[in-house]
C-alpha positions in Angstrom: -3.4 12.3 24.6 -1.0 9.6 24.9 2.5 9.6 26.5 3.7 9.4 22.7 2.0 12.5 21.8 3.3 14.7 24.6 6.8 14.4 23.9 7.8 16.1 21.1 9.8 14.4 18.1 13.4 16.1 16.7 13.6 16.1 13.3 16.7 13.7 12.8 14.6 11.0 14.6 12.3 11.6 12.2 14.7 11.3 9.3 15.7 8.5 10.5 12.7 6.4 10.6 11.5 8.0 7.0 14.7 6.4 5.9 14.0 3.0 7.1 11.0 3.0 4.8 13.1 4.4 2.0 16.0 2.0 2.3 13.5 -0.8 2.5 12.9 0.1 -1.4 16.9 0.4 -2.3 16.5 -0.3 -5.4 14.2 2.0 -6.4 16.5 4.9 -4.2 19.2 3.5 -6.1 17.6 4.2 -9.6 16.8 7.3 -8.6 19.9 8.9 -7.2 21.6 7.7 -10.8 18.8 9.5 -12.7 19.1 12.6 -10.3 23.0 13.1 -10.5 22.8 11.8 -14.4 19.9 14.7 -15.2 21.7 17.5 -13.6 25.2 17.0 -14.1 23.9 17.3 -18.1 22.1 20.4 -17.4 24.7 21.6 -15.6 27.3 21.6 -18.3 24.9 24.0 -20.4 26.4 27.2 -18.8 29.8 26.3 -19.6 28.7 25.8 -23.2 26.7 28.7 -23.1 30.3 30.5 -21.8 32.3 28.8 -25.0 29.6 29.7 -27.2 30.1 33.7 -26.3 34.1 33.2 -26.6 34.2 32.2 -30.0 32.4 35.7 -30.7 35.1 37.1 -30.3 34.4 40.9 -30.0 36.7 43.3 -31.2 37.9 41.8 -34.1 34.9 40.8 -36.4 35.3 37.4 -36.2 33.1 35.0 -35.5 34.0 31.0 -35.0 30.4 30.1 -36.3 31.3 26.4 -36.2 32.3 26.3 -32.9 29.4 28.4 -31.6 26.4 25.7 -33.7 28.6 23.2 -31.8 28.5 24.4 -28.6 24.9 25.4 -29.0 23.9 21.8 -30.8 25.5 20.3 -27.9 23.9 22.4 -24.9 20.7 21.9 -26.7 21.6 17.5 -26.5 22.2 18.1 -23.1 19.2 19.7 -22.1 16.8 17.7 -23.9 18.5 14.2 -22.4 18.6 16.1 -18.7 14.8 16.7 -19.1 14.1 13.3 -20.6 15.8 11.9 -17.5 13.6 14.7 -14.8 11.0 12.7 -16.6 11.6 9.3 -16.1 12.8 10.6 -12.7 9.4 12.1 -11.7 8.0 9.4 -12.4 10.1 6.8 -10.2 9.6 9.2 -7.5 5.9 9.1 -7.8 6.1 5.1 -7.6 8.7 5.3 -4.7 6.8 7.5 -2.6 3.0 5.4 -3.2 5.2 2.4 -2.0 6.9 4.1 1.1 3.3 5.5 1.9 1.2 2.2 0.6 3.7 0.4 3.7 3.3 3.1 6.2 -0.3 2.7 6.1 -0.2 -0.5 6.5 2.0 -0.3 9.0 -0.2 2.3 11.0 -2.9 -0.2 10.4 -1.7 -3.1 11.6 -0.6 -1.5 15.0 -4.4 -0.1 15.4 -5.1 -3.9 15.3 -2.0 -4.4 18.1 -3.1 -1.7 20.2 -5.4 -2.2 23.7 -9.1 -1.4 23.9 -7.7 1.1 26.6 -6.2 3.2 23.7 -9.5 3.3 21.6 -11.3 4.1 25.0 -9.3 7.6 25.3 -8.8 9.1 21.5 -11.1 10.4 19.4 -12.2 8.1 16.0 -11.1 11.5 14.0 -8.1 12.1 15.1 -6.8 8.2 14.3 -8.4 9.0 10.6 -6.8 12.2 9.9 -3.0 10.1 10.6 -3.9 7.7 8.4 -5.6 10.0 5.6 -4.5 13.5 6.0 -1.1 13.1 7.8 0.7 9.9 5.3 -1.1 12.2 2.3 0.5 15.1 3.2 4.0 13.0 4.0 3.6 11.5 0.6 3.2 14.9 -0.7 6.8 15.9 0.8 8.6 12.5 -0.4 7.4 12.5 -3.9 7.8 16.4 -4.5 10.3 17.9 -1.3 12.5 14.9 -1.7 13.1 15.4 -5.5 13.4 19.0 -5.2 16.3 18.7 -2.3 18.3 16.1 -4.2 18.1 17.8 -7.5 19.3 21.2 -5.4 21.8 19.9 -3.3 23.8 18.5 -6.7 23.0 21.9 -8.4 24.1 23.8 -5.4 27.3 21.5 -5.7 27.9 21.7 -9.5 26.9 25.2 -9.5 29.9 26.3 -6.6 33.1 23.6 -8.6 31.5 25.8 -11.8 31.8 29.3 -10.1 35.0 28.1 -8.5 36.7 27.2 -11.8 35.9 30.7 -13.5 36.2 33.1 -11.2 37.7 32.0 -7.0 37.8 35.8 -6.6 34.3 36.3 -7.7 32.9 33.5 -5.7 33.4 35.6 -2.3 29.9 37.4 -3.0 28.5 34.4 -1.7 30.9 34.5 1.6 28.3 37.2 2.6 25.1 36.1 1.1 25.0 32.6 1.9 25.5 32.8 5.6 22.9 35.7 6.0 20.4 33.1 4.1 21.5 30.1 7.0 21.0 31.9 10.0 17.8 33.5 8.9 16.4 29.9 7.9 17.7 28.3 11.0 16.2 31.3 13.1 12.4 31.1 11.3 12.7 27.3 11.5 13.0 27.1 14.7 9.5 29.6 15.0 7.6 27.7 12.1 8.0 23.9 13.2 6.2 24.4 16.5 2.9 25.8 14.4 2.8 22.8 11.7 2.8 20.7 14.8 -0.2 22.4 16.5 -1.7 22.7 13.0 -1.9 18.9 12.8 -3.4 18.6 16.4 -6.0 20.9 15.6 -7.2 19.1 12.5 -7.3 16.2 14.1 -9.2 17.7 17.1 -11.3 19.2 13.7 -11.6 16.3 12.1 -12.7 14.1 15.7 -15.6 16.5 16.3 -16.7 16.2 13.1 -16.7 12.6 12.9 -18.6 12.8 16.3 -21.3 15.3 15.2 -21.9 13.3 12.1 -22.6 9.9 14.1 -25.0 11.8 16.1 -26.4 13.8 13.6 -30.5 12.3 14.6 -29.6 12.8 18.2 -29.0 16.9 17.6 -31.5 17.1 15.5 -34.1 15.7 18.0 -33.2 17.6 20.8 -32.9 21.0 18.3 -29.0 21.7 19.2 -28.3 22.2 15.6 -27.2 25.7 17.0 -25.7 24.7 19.6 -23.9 22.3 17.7 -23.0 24.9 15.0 -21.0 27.4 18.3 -19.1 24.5 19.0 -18.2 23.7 15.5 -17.4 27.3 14.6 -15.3 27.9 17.6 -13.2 24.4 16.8 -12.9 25.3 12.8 -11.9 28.8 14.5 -9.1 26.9 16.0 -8.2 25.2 13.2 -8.5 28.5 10.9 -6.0 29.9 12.9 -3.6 27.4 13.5 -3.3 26.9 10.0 -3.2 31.0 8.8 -0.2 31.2 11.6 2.1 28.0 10.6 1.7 29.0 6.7 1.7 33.0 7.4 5.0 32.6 9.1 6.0 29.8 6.5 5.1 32.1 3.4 7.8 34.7 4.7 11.0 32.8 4.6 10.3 32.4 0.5 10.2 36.2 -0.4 13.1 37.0 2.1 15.4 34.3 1.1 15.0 35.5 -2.8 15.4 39.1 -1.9 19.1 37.6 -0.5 19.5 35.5 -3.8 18.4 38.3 -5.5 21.2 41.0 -3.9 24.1 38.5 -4.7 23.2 38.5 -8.3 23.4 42.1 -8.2 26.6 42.0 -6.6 27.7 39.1 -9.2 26.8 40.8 -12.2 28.5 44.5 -10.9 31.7 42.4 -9.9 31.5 40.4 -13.3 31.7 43.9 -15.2 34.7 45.4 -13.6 36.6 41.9 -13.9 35.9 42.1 -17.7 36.5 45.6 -18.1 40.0 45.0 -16.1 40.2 42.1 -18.7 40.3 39.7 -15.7 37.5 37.8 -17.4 36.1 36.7 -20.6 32.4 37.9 -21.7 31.4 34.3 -21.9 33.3 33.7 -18.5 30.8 36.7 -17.1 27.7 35.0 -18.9 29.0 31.6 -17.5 29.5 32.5 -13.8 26.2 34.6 -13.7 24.2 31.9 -15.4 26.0 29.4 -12.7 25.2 31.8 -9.6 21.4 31.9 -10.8 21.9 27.8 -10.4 23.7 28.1 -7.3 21.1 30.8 -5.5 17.9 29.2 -7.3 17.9 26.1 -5.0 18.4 27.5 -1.8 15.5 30.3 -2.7 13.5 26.7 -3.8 14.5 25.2 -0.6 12.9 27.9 1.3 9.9 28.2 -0.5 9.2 24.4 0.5 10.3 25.3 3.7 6.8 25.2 4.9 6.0 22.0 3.6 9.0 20.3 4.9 7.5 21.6 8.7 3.9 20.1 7.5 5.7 17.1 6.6 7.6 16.8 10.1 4.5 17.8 11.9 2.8 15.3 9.6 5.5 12.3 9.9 5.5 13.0 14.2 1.8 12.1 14.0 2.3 9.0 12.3 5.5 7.5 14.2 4.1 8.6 17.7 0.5 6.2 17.1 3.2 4.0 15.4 5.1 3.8 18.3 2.4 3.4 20.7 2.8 0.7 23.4 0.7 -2.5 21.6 -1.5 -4.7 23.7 0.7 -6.7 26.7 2.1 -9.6 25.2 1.1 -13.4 26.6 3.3 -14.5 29.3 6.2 -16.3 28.4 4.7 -19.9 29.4 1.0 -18.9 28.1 -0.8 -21.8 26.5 -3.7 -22.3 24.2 -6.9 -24.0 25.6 -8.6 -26.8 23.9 -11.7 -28.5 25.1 -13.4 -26.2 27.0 -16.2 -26.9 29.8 -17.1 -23.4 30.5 -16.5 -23.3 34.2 -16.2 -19.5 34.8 -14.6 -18.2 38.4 -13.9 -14.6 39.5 -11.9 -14.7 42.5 -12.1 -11.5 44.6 -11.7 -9.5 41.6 -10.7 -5.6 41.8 -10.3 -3.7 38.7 -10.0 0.4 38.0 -9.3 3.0 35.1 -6.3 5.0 36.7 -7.1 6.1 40.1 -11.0 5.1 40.0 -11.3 1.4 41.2 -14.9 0.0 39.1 -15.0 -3.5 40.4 -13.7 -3.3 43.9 -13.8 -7.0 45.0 -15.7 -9.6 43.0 -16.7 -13.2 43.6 -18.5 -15.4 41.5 -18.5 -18.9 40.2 -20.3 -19.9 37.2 -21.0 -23.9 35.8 -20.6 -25.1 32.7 -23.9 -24.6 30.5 -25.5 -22.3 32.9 -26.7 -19.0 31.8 -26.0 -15.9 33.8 -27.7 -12.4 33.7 -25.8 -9.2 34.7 -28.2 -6.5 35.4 -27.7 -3.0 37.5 -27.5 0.7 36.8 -25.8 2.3 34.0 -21.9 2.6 35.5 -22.5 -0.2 37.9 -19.6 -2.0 36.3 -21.4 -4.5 34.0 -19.0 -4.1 30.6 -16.5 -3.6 32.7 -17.0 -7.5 33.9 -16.8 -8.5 30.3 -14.0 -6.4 29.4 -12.2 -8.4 32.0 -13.0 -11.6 30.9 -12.5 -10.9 27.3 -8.7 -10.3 28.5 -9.2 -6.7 26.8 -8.1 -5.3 30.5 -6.3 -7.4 32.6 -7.2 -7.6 37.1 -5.6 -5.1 39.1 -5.7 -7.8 41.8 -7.3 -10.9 41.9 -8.1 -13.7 39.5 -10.1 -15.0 36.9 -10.1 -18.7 35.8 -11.9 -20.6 33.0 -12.0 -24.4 33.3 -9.9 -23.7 36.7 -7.1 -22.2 34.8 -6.0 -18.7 35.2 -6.5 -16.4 32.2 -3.4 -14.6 32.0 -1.8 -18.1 31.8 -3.8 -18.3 28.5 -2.6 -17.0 24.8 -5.4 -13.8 24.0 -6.2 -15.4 20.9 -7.4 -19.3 22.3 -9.1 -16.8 25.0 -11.2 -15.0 22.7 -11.6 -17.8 20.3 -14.0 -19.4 23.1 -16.3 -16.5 22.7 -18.9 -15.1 20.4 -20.1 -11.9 21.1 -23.1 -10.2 20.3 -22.6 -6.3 21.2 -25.3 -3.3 21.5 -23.6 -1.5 18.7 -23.9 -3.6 15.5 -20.9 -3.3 13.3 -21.5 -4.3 10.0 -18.6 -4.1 7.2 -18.9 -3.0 3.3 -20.1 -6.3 1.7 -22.8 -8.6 0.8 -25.1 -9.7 3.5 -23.8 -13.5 3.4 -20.4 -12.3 3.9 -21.2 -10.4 7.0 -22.9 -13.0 8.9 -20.1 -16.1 7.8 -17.8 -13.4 9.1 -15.6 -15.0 11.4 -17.0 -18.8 10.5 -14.1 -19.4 7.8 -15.3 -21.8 5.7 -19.1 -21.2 5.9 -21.4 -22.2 2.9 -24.1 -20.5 1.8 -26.5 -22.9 3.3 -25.4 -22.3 6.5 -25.6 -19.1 6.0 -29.4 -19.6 5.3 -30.0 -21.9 8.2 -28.1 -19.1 10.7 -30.9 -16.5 8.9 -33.8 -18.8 9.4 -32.8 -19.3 12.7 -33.1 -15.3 13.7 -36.3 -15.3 11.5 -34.3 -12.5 8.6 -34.4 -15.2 5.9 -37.6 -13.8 4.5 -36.3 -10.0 4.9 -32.9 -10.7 3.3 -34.9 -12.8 0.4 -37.1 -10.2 0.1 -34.1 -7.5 -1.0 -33.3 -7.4 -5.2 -30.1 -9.2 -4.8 -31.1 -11.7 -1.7 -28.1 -13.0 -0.1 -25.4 -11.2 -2.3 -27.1 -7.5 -1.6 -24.0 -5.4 -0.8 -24.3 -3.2 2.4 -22.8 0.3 2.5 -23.0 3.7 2.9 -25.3 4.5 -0.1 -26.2 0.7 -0.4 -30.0 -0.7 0.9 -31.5 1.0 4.0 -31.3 -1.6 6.5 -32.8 -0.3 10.1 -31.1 -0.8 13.2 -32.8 -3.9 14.4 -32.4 -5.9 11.3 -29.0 -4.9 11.6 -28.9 -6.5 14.7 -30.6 -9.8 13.7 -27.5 -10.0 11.1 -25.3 -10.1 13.8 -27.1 -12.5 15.6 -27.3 -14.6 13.3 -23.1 -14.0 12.6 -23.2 -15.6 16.2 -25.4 -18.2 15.1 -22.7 -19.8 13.2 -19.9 -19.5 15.3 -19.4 -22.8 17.2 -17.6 -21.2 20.3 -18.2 -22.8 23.8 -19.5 -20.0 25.3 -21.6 -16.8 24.5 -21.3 -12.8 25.2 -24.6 -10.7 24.4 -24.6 -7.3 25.1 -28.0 -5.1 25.2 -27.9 -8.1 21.9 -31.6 -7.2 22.1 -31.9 -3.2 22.7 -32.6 -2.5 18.8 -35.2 -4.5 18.2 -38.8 -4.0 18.4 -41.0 -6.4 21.7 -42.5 -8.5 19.0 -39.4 -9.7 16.8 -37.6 -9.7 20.7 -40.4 -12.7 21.4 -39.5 -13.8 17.7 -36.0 -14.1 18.4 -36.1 -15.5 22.0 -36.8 -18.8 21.2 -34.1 -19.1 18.9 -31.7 -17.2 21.1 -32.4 -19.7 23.5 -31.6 -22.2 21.1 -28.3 -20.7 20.9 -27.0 -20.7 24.4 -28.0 -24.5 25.0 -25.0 -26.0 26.4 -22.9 -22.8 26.5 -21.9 -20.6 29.1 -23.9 -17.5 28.3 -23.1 -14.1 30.0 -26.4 -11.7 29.0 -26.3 -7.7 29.6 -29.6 -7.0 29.5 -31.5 -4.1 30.9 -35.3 -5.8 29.9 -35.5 -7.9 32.7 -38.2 -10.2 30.4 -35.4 -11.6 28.5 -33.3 -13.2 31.8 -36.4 -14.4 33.4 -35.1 -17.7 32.4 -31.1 -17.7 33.5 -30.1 -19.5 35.5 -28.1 -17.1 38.0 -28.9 -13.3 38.0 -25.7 -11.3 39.4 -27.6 -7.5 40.1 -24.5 -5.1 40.0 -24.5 -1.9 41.5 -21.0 0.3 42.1 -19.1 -2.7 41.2 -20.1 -5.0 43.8 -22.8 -8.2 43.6 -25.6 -6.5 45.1 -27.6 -9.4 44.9 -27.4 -13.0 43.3 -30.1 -15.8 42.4 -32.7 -17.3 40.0 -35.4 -14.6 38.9 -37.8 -16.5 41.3 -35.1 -16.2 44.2 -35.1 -12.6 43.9 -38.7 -11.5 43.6 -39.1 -13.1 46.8 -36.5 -10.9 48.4 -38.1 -7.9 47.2 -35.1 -5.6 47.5 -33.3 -4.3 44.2 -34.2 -6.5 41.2 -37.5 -6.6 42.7 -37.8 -3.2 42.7 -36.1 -2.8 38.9 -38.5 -5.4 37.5 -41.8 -4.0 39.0 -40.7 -0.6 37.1 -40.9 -2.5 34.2 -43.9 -4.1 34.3 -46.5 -1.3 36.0 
């Protein structure tokens, strides 16, 4: 859990950032506050027709002022009809405001993903970044385009409702002198209890949703090893979690409702008994009485609707923390202020008594290499020996604890990220294949590319006859429910991605590990075609596919256990030796 996440967020910071992204659409607030305050000061007035209405009854003396009453009633019934006409067009607006806010909050959360270190993705689960962009903006979307509404529209009906009350009937008004504050402190007081558990009913979904996402990546891996059982325990006892957290935060949430109307409820009664002896004292009219109750019922029914939503407003909070604490998270160190692109690159590659650690645990402890231009160098060693970690460090994704490393003699941290990584193309062990055709994934990241060259980049990698093979060739459209493509000729795609990338130097990782021996021997040739003239760094743990490099670094606890040509080290007969004789008995 980051930093972020540990510290908990008060609510007016986070009103204060949900107004940044509502103020950004002014306009729209703007239209919307004129068609809130326009829709209920019109159905406020109804009462006080209503009230008129009665008083021309006049009872007692058998007259009745129907004139006046159709008027009053014609008019409350105008009124009502234009106030709902207006809730219309107002839902509406509010619908449209809240997809924008939420449509830039996304996007927002999005683009800091992109901003964010390797580091970051390296310590939080896949899940729980999902379920803040789905489940949390959906659920503060939720809030803005029905909570927000429902606040505004009570707040001026609380208001209008009180001037009413206040016009009729000061003395009557003190009912609510009780009422009201019993209704404050008990919300305040269950508040206080219910925000906590929408806040560790978030966390637990996300936890929910991260195992999930984990269980269904490794779905063949359970299945061969039978820990479907075992797999189902650890689900149940997480969903469990999850079960619970959400029965307490709504459990607790449900009660304010019931207890805030049984309030609302007991002023009415007091209203309505008060109403009587002022009309019976003649203190009051009848239509006064009608008037002030029908006002009270206005003036009660928002705050019992504001409790009710209660609940949701916590979900929303707990919901919005989420959001702004991944929002907030520290992005990727910026370039130093006098960092330059590199152009022209040689390739020259120099780690100068390198020392690099997660945290407290030191990986590389104190590294020392050179490599030329052009050459091709193999990093071999046990899993853990430190071998990404290299890459990681060259790819400027982590930066040296201590120490240096310098391309073309140049240090790297004097370099902009981007020009660094520009002079790399990286095949990785995990392919990584996006929802689109087949020629757009391998001219991914060659802008420009035409679709011969696209061809050539298949031919070269020996998939031209696969992918030509498929109904739709070329243009056959990869996804989820799309054409069954295995693993290895998902990893000839990417190959031949790399294939059209003209970058001076090359990054393959395990490129080979999903392929079968016989399209390895089928691809070697033209792999080989592909690191001529560029520095080439290969991860490889089939020692038949370095034989050829021209420096072989063997890594073990982070140190160069030993370094030479394949030749050089067979006749030393100590660890790659050793590794490559397990290969081959």
């Amino acid at each position: 859990m980051s930093k972020h996440q540990k510290k908990p967020v008060n609510k007016k910071y986070i009103l204060s950032r949900l107004w940044k992204y509502i103020y950004h659409f002014k306009w729209l607030v703007a239209a919307a506050v004129f068609l809130t305050i326009s829709s209920n000061v019109l159905a406020l007035l109804g009462p006080a027709l209503s009230g008129r209405a009665i008083n021309a009854i006049e009872p007692g003396k058998g007259m009745v002022d129907f004139k006046s009453v159709f008027f009053y009633c014609a008019l409350m019934l105008v009124f009502y009809i234009v106030s709902s006409v207006l809730s219309f067009i107002l839902s509406r607006l509010m619908i449209k405001l809240s997809q924008n806010i939420v449509y830039k909050m996304r996007k927002d959360l999005f683009d800091k993903l992109l901003d964010l270190p390797v580091g970051f993705f390296d310590s939080t689960h896949t899940g729980d970044i999902i379920s803040r962009i789905s489940y949390d903006i959906d659920t503060v979307n939720a809030s803005l385009s029905n909570d927000l509404l429902q606040i505004c529209t009570s707040v001026i009906t609380v208001g209008g409702s009180f001037l009413g009350m206040l016009f009729i009937s000061p003395k009557l008004l003190l009912v609510f002198a009780v009422t009201i504050p019993v209704t404050i402190v008990f919300t305040k007081l269950r508040t206080a209890k219910v925000r906590p558990l929408f806040r560790i009913r978030s966390r637990k979904l996300g936890e929910l949703n991260g195992f999930s996402e984990e269980m269904v990546s490794g779905l063949k891996t359970i299945k061969a090893y039978r820990r479907e059982n075992a797999m189902i325990e650890r689900f149940d006892r997480v969903n469990t979690d999850a079960a619970q957290a959400y029965y307490n935060a709504d459990y607790y949430g449900s009660t304010v409702g019931p207890s805030v109307n049984f309030i609302n409820n007991l002023s009415l009664v007091l209203v309505s008994a008060g109403g009587a002896i002022f009309y019976l004292f003649s203190m009051m009219t009848l239509g006064d009485v009608s008037a002030f109750v029908l006002y009270s019922r206005k003036f009660s029914g928002p705050i019992n609707e504001a409790a009710n939503i209660l609940s949701e407003l916590q979900s929303a909070f707990a919901a919005a923390e989420r959001v702004f604490s991944l929002i907030d998270e520290l992005p990727e160190k910026a370039d130093a202020p006098n960092a330059e692109d590199i152009a022209d690159i040689k390739g020259s590659i120099r780690f100068d008594h390198v020392k690099f650690g997660y945290g407290e645990k030191e990986i590389i402890h104190d590294l020392s290499f050179e490599v030329k231009p052009g050459s091709t160098v193999a990093i071999v060693g046990p899993t853990g020996a430190g071998k990404t970690t290299m890459i990681n460090l060259l790819m400027r994704f982590y930066d040296v604890n201590s120490g240096a490393i310098y391309l073309d003699g140049r240090d790297i941290r004097t370099l902009t990220r981007k020009s660094l990584r520009r002079t790399f193309t990286m095949v990785l062990q995990d392919t990584w294949l996006f929802g689109g055709t087949i020629a757009e994934n391998i001219a991914y990241g060659s802008d420009g590319a035409d679709r011969d060259a696209v061809i050539s980049a298949a031919k070269a990698v020996n998939i031209h006859e696969y992918i030509s093979s498929l109904p739709d060739g070329y243009d056959t459209v990869i996804s989820d429910e799309g054409v069954n493509i295995s693993k290895g000729q998902k990893q000839l795609i990417t190959i031949a991605r790399a294939m059209l990338l003209n970058s001076p130097m090359l990054i393959l990782d395990e490129a080979t590990s999903n392929v079968d021996t016989r399209t390895e021997l089928q691809i070697q040739e033209s792999m080989n075609k592909l690191m001529e003239g560029r520095t080439s760094f290969v991860i490889a743990h089939r020692l038949s596919t370095i034989q050829n490099a021209d420096m072989i670094l063997v890594i073990r606890g982070g140190d160069i256990a030993e370094c030479g040509t394949h030749e050089e080290l067979l006749k030393k007969d100590g660890i790659y030796s050793g590794m490559y004789r397990s290969q081959f008995k």
